[in-house]
C-alpha positions as CSV (number, residue, x, y, z in Angstrom):
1,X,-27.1,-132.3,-38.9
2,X,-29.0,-134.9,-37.0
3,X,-28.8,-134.5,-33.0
4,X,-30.8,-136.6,-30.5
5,X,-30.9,-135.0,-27.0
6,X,-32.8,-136.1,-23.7
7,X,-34.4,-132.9,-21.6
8,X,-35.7,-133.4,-18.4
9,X,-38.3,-131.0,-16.5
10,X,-38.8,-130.9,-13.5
11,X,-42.5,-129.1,-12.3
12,X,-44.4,-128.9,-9.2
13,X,-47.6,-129.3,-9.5
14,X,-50.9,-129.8,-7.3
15,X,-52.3,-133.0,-9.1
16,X,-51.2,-135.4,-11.5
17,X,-53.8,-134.3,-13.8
18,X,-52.3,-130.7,-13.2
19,X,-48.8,-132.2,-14.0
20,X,-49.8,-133.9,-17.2
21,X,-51.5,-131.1,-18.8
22,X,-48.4,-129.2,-18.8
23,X,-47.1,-132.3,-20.3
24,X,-49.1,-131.7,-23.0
25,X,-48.9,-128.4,-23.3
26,X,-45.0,-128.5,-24.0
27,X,-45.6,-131.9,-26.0
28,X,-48.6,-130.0,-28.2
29,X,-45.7,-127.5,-29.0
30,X,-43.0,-129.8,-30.0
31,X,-45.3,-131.9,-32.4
32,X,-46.0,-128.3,-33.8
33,X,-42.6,-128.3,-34.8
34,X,-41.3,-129.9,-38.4
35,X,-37.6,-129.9,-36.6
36,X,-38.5,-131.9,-33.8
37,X,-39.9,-135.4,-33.0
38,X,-40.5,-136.5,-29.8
39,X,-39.4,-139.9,-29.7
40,X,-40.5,-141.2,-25.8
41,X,-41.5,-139.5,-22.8
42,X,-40.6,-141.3,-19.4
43,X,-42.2,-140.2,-16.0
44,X,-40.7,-140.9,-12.3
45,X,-42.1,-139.3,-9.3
46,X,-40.2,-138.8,-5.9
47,X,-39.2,-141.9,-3.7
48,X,-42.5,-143.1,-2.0
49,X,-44.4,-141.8,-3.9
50,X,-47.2,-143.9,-6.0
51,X,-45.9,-145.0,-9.0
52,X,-47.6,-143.5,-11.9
53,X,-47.5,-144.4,-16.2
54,X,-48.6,-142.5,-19.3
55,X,-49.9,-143.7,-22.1
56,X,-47.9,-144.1,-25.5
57,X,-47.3,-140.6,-27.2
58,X,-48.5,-140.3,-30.6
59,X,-45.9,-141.1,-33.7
60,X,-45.4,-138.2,-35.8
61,X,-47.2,-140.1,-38.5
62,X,-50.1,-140.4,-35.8
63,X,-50.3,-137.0,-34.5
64,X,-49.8,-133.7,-37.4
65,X,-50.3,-129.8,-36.4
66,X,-53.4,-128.8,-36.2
67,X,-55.3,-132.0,-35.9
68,X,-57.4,-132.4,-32.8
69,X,-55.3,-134.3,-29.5
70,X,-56.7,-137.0,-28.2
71,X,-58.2,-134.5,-25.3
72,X,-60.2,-132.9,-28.4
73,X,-58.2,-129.9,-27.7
74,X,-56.9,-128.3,-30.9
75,X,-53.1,-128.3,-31.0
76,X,-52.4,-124.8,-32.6
């Protein structure tokens, strides 16, 4: 079966910087994942606040367990 679901976290954090490495964190650990592609990530902060945009998450076919993120940090 075939399901397509949108999840949506919500995280305090001190920075943005802070913020995205989570991000990446829980990102890392889907792409891990053969069950599980992440298809597009959108970001909104609070009303006020300075608008902010990531860049374009890697396509499974871009982006396989184990090889290096573009941070150079190794995603198992």
């Amino acid at each position: 079966m075939k399901l397509e679901a949108t999840v949506v976290f919500k995280l305090h954090a001190n920075s943005l910087a802070e913020a995205g490495a989570v991000l990446d964190h829980v990102l890392g650990r889907a792409h891990e994942r053969d069950d599980i592609e992440v298809g597009r990530v959108d970001l909104t902060t609070p009303p006020g606040a300075t608008p902010v945009s990531l860049p374009a998450v890697p396509t499974p076919a871009e982006h396989r367990p184990g090889e290096p993120h573009a941070d150079g940090m190794d995603a198992s």
